[in-house]
C-alpha positions in Angstrom: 25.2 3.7 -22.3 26.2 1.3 -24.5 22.7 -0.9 -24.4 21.6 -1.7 -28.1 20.2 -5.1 -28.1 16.6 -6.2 -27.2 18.4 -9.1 -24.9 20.6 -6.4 -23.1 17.5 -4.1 -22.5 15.3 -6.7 -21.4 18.2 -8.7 -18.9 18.9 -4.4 -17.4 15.2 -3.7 -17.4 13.8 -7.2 -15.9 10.9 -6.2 -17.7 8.3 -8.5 -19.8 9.3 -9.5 -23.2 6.1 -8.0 -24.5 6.4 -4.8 -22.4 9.8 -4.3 -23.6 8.9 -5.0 -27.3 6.2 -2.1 -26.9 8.0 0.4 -25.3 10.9 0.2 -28.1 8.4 0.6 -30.9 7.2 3.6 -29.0 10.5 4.6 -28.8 11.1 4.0 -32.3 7.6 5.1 -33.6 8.7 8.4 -31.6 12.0 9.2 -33.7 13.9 8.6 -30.6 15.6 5.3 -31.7 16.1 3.9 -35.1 16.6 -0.1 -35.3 19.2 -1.5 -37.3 19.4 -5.3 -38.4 22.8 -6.4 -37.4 21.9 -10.1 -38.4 19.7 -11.5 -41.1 19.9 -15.5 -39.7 18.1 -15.3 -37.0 17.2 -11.9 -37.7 18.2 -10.0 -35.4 17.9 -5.7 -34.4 19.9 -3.3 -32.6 18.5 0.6 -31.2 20.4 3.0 -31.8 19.3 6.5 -30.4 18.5 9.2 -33.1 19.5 13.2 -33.0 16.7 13.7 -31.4 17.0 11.0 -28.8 20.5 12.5 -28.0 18.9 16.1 -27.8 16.7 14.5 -25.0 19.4 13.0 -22.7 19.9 16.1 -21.0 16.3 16.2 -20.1 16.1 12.5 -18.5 19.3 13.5 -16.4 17.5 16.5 -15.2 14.1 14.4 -14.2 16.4 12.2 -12.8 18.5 14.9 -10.4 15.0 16.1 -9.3 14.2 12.8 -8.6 17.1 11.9 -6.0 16.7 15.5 -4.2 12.9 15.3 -3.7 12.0 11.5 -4.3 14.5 9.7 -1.9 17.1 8.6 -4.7 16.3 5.1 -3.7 15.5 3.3 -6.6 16.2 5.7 -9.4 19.0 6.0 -11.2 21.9 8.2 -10.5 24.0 9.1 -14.0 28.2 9.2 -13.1 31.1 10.6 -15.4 31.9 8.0 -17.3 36.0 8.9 -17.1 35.9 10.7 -13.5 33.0 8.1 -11.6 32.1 11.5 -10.3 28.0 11.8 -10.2 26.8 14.3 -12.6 25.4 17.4 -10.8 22.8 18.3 -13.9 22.0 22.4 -14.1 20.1 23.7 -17.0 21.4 27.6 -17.9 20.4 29.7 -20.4 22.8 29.6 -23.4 22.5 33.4 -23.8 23.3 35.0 -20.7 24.6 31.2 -18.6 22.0 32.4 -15.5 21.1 28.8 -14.3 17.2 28.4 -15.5 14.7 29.0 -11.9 17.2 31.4 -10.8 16.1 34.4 -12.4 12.1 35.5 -13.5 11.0 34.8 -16.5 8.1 35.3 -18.7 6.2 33.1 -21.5 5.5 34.1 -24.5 2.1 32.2 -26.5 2.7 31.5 -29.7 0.3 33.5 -32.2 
């Protein structure tokens, strides 16, 4: 979303300094972000998301569209096409035969 900056997080968050300075090295610690240095004098660090913090967008838009249908909506974020405005009505289907994912039975299989 364009949000890189430690300043940018914590002025869209209105979180603690400190709370904001753990939850990025979680983040970080996690493989979900890496941090770049963008300036030595003050030094200074930007977050850039990683593959696999890309890989897990999908899943914090689906949390999200459960959250405005069973939760109320009114304090949680809704995510919007960045070109259209249009919200983003999140499904999750199953690549092999595109049957949206609750809509048909399925079965798990342990690991051995």
């Amino acid at each position: 979303m364009g949000i890189r900056r430690f300043d940018e997080f914590r002025k869209g968050l209105g979180i603690a300094p400190t709370i904001l300075t753990r939850r990025l090295a979680a983040l970080t610690d996690e493989g979900l972000l890496e941090k770049h240095r963008y300036s030595e004098r003050p030094p200074r660090d930007e977050y850039v998301l990683t593959d696999a913090g890309r890989d897990f967008l999908p899943v914090l838009v689906m949390i999200g569209a459960w959250g405005q249908k069973y939760r109320g909506g009114g304090r949680i974020a809704r995510y919007v096409d960045a070109e259209t405005g249009r919200d983003i009505r999140a499904k999750v289907v199953d690549a092999e035969t595109g049957a949206e994912i609750g809509s048909r039975a399925f079965k798990v299989i342990e690991p051995e």
